[in-house]
C-alpha positions in Angstrom: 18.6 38.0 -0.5 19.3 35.9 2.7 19.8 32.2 2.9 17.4 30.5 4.4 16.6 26.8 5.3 13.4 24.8 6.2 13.6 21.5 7.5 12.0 18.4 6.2 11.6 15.7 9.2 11.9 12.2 7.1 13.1 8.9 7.3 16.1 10.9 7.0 15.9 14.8 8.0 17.1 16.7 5.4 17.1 21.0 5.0 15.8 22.9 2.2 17.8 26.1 1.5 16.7 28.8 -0.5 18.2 31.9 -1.4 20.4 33.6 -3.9 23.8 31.6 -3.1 22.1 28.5 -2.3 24.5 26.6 -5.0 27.6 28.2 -2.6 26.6 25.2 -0.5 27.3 22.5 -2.2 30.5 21.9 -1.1 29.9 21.6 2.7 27.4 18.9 1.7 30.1 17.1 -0.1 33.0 17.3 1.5 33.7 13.5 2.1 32.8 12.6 -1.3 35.4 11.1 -4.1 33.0 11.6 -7.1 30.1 13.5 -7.9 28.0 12.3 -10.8 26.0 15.5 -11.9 22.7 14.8 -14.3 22.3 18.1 -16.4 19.8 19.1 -19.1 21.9 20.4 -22.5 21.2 24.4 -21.2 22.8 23.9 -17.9 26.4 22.3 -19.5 28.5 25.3 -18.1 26.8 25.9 -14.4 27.5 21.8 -14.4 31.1 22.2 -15.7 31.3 24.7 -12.1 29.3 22.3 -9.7 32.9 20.7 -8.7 34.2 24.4 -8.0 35.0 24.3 -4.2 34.4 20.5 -4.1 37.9 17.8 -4.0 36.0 15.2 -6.0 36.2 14.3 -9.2 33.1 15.4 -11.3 31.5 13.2 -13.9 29.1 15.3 -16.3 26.1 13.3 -17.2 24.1 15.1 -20.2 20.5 14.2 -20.5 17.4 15.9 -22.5 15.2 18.4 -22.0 12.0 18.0 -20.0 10.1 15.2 -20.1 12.2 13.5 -22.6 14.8 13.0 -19.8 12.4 11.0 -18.1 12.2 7.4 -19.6 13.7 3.7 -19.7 16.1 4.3 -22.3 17.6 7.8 -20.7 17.6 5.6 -17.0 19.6 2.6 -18.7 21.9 4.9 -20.4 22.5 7.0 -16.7 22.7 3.5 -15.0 25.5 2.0 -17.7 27.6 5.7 -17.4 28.1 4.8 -13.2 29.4 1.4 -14.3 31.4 1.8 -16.8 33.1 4.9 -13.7 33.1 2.3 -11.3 30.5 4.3 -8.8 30.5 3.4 -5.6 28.5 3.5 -2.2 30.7 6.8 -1.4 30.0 8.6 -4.5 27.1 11.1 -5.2 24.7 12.0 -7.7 23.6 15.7 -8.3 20.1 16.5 -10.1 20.5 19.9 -11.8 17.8 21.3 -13.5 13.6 21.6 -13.9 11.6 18.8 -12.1 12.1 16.1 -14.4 16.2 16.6 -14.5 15.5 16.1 -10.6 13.2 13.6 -10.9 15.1 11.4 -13.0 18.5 12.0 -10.7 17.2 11.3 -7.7 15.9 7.9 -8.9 19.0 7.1 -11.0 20.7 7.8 -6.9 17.7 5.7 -5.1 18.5 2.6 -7.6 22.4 2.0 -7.9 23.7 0.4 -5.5 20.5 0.5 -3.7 21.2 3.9 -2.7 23.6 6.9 -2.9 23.8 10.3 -1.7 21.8 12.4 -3.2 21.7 16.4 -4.0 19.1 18.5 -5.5 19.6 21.3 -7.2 16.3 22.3 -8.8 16.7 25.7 -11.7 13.5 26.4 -12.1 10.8 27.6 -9.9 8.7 24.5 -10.3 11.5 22.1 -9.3 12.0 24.6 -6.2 8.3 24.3 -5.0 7.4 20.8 -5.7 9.6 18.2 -7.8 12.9 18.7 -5.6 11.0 18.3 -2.5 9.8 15.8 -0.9 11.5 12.4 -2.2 9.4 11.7 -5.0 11.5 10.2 -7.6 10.7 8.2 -11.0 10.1 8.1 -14.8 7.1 8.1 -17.1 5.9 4.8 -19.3 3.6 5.7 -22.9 0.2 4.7 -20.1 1.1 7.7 -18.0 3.6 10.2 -16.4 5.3 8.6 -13.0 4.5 5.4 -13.2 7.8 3.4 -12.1 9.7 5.1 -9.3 10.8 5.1 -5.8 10.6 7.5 -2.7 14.2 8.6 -1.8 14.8 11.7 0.2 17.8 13.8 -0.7 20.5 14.5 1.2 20.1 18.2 1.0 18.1 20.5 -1.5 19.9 24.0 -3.0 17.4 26.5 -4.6 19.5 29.1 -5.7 17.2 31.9 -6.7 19.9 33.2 -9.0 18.5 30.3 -11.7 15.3 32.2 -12.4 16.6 34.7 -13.5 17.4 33.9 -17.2 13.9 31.7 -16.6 11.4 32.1 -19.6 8.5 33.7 -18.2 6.2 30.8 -19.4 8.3 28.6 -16.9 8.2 30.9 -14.4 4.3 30.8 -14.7 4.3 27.1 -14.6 6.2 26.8 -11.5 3.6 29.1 -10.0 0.7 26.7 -10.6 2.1 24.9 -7.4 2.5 28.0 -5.5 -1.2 28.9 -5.9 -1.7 24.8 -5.3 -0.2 25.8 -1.7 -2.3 28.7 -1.1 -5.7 27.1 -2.0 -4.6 23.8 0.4 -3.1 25.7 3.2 -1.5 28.8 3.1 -4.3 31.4 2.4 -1.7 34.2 2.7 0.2 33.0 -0.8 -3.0 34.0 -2.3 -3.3 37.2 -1.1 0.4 37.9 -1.7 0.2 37.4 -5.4 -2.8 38.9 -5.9 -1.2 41.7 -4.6 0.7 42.7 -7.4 0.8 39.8 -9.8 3.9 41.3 -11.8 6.2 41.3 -8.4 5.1 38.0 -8.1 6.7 36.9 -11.4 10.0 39.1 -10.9 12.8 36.7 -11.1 15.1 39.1 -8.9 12.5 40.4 -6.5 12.1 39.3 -2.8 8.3 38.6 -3.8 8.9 35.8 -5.6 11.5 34.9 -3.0 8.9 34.7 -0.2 6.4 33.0 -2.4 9.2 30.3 -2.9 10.0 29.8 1.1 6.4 29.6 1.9 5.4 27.0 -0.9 8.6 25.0 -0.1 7.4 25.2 4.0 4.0 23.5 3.2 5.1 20.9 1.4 7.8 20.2 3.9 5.3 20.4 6.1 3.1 17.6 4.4 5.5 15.0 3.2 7.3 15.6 6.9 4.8 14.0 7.9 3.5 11.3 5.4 5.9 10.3 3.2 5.4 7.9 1.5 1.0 8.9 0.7 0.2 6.6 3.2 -2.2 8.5 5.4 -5.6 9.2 4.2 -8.0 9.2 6.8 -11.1 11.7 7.1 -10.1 15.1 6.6 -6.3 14.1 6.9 -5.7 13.6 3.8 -1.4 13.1 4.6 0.4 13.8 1.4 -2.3 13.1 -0.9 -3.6 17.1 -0.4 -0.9 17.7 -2.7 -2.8 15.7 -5.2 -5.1 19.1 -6.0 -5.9 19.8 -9.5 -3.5 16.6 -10.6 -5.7 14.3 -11.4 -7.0 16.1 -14.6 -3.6 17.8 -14.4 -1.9 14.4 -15.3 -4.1 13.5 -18.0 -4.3 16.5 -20.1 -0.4 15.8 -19.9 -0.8 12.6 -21.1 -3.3 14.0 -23.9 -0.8 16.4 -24.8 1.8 13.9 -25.4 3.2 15.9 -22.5 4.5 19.1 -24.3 2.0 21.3 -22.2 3.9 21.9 -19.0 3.2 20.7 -15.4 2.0 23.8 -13.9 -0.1 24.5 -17.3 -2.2 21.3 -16.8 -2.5 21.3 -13.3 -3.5 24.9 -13.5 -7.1 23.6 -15.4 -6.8 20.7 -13.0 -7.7 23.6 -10.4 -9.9 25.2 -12.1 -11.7 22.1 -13.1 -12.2 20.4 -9.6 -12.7 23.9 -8.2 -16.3 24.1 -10.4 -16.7 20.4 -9.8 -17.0 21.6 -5.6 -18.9 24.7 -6.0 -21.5 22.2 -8.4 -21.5 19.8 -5.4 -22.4 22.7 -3.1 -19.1 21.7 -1.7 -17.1 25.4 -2.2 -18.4 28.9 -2.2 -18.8 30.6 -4.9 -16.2 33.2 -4.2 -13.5 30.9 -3.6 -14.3 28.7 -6.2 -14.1 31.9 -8.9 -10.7 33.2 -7.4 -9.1 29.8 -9.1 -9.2 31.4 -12.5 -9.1 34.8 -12.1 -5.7 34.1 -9.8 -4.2 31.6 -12.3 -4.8 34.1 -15.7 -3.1 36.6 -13.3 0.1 34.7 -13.5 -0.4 33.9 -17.1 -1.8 30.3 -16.6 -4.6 28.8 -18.8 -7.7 27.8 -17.2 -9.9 26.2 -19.8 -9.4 23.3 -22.6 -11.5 22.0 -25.0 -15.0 20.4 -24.6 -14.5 17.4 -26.9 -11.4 16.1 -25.0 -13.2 14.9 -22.2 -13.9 11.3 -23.3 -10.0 11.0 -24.0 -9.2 12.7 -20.5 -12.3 10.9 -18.7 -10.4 7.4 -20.1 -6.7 8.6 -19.1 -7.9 9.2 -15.6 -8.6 5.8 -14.8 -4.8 5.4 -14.9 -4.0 8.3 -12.5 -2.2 6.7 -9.5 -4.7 7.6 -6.9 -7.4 5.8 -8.3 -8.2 3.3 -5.8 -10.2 0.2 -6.7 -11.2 1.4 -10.4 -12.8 4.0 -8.0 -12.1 8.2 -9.5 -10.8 10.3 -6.6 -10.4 13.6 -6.6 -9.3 16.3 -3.9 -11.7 18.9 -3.5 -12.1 21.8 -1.3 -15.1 22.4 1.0 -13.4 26.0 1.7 -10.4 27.6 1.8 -7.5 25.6 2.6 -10.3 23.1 3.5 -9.2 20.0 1.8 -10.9 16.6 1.4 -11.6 13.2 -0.9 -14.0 12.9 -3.4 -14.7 9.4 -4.3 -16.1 8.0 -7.5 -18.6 11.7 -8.2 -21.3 11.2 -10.3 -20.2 10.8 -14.3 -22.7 13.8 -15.6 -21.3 16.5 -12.5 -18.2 15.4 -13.7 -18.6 16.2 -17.5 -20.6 19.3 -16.4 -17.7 20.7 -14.5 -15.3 19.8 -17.3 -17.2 21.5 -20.0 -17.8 24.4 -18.0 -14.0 25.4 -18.2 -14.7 25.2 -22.6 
């Protein structure tokens, strides 16, 4: 496959590059460093052990746990007190390598010592590629809800080596594709069409299918967070960064209902579905579009209904969801295909309506 990089125009430009190889680049990113600091989930011990391969630094391997559970207080302190007791500097770096919470959790353990330190992402599976690993999003979760402390920090280069998805589980794989589909349905129609396609290509680890998917889901977001970084436009129709908000406001709170051992993609993948019915009820989205959501999502092995009697808990764990605005709900909804806009504070019965339709 050929290396390729997107830029990402930010406080501080930064390139993307994607491609089997990717990691191959580390060490041109490096090559003034002294010490590389790499977080790691337990799985990914012996591709950390090789991160320093090529680089003339000295590596320190920092082990932390799987998923979500890498992502709180306790895991940060512990990360924090490591880089002391190493004597980090200024000059040294931190490497994220793993899923989106290994990155997550990385890039804000570099955005808080020292005030700031070079940064690398190396995202292994295809939802840290599409979303977690871009865009400078970094943080943990508190027990009230997932992302709740954290900073924006823009790395100083992200690697997605393709070669990582290959020994994927295929459940992962799925996940990761929620946020592909996200992408088509907010502004790249073609995804869609792609995937639909031939669904299987789309989830071959090895094929240039999934390859293509990954470039063109990595090149909206760029696109988006390129220009509002820090969710900061939301004006009219311009939503800024907040478009990438689709499906995660019931997304984040069937997480947080779960106890957060569905996956990301798995939640936001009702959370589509969900606001997708709540449009078409509004008169909002056609009928059409709105009844691709599910039909595209099952195709990729994502679930697209939950249960009935939840909604109380999720209708309460929404009013935490970080882009509610003056206690008011918001939602992004489509008024058409990659058609995006704000729904604020929608009537209580549509909402339960649109909920229990997904039962």
């Amino acid at each position: 496959m050929k290396i390729s990089t997107i830029d990402v125009t930010a406080e501080r430009p930064y390139q993307v590059v994607v491609g089997t190889g990717a990691l191959d680049y580390l060490p041109q990113y490096l090559a003034d460093v002294k010490r590389i600091a790499v977080i790691h989930p337990p799985v990914l011990r012996e591709a950390a052990a090789r991160i320093g391969e090529g680089c003339d630094a000295e590596v320190l391997l920092l082990e932390v746990p799987t998923a979500e559970r890498a992502k709180t207080g306790e895991i940060l302190q512990r990360c924090w007190d490591t880089l002391a007791d190493a004597g980090f500097t200024r000059s040294d770096a931190v490497v994220g390598l793993g899923g989106g919470s290994t990155t997550d959790l990385a890039g804000f353990v570099a955005a808080t010592w020292l005030r700031g330190v070079r940064y690398v992402s190396v995202p292994t599976t295809m939802l840290g590629m599409v979303d977690a690993a871009v865009g400078g999003k970094t943080g943990i979760n508190l027990q009230a809800g997932k992302n709740l402390v954290g900073a924006f920090y823009e790395p100083y280069t992200v690697l997605c080596d393709l070669a990582f998805l290959v020994d994927l589980p295929r459940e992962e794989l799925s996940s990761g594709m929620a946020e592909v589909v996200k992408a088509g349905f907010i502004a790249d129609p073609a995804i869609l069409t792609i995937i639909e396609d031939d669904p299987e290509q789309a989830l071959d680890p090895s094929g240039e299918v999934i390859c293509t998917l990954v470039k063109r889901a990595i090149a909206v977001k760029a696109a988006v967070v390129g220009a509002d970084l820090r969710e900061r436009t939301s004006v009219g129709r311009d939503l800024g960064r907040e478009i990438l908000n689709y499906g995660h406001t019931l997304g984040h709170a069937i997480e947080r209902h779960e106890n957060f051992t569905w996956r990301h993609g798995e939640a936001v993948s009702v959370g589509m579905t969900f606001v997708a019915e709540l449009s078409r009820r509004l008169g909002r989205l056609d009928v059409d579009t709105a009844d691709r959501h599910p039909r595209l999502l099952r195709a990729v092995g994502l679930p697209t209904t939950y249960p009935a009697e939840a909604w109380p808990a999720l209708r309460e764990a929404m009013n935490l969801d970080k882009k509610t605005r003056a206690s008011a709900l918001r939602f992004v909804i489509l008024d058409g295909l990659a058609k995006a806009s704000m729904l604020e504070s929608p009537d209580e019965a549509e909402l339960e309506a649109a909920f229990k339709a997904l039962s």
